[in-house]
N, C-alpha and C positions, 0 to 999 in steps of 0.2 A: 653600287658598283657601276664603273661605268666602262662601259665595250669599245676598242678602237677597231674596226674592219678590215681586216686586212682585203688586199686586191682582189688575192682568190674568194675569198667571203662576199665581196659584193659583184664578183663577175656570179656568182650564185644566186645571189638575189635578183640581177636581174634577167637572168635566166630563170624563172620558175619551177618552170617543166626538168630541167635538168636537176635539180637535188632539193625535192618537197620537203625533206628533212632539214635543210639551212631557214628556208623558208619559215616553217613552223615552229621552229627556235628563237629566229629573229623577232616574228610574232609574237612570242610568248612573252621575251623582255620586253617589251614594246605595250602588250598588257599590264606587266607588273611594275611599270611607271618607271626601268634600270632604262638611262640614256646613252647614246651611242654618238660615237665622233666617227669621221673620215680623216685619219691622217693625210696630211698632205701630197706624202708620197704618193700614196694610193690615188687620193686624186685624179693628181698628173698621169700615173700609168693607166687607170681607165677612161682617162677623157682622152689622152692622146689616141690612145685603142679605137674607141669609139669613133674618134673623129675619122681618123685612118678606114674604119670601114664603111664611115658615112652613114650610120648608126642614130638616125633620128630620133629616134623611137622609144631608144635605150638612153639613147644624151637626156633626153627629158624626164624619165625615170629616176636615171641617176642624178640632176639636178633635182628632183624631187627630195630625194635620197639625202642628196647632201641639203638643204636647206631644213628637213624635218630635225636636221644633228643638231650634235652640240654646238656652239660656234668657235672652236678652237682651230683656228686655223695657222695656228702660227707656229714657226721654230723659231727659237732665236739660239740665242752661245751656250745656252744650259745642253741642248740638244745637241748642237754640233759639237758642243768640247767632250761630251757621253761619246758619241758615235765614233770622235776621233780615238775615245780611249778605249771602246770597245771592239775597234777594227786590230787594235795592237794589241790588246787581249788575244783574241784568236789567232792571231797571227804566229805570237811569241808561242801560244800552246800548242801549234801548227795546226789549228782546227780553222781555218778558213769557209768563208760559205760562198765559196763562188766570185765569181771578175766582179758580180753585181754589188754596190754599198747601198742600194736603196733597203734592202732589211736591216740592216744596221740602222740606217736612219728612223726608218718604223720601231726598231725596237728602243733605239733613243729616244724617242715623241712619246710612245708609252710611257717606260722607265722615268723619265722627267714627270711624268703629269701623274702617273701611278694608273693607267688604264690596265685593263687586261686586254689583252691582244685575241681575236677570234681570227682563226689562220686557221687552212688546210697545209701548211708546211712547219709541221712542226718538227721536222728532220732537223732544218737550219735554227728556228727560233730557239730549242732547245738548246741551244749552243751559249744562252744568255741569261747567265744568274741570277734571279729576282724579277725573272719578269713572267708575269701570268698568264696562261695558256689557256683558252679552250676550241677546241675543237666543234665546229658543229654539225661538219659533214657524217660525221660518225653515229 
């Protein structure tokens, strides 16, 4: 199996101190030889973050972070023509998740590649048929 991080997941990870439970999860796959990707989006939202607080310390981390990944770093039209169809999905069934498309995008990067998504919002992700959930803040 392989795990795609969502934002909140790695804003956890490189936080330690705040949720030991993400941590020792992460670890455990990380034991059992299961590989982990950075979606794209996610990326962008914590390095823009990071940079914004001028966050050395943590930029370095999470270049670590993303360099130990999988190297999947790409979307191409399989993902955006998902995301365009899944935004009009919810739309049509009036279940929107908000002004934001970047989980849409995330759950299209998975859903294309077949990862399971590790999220603390699975309010919104649940909103997306077939695509695999774990929680590890819990």
């Amino acid at each position: 199996m392989i795990y795609a991080l969502d934002t909140n997941t790695i804003s956890f990870i490189l936080r330690p101190n705040y949720n030991p439970t993400v941590i020792q999860r992460f670890n455990d796959i990380i034991k059992q030889g299961s590989d982990y990707v950075i979606p794209p989006i996610c990326y962008y939202e914590i390095y823009w973050h990071l940079l914004r607080k001028n966050a050395t310390a943590q930029l370095n981390v999470f270049e670590k972070l993303y360099i130990d990944s999988l190297p999947n770093f790409n979307m191409g039209k399989a993902e955006f023509l998902l995301a365009a169809k899944l935004k009009s999905e919810l739309l049509n069934k009036g279940t929107p998740i908000g002004n934001n498309d970047a989980d849409i995008f995330i759950a299209a990067y998975c859903l294309t590649n077949d990862y399971t998504l590790v999220t603390d919002n699975t309010t919104d992700f649940n909103k997306f048929d077939n695509l695999r959930l774990e929680n590890w803040k819990i």
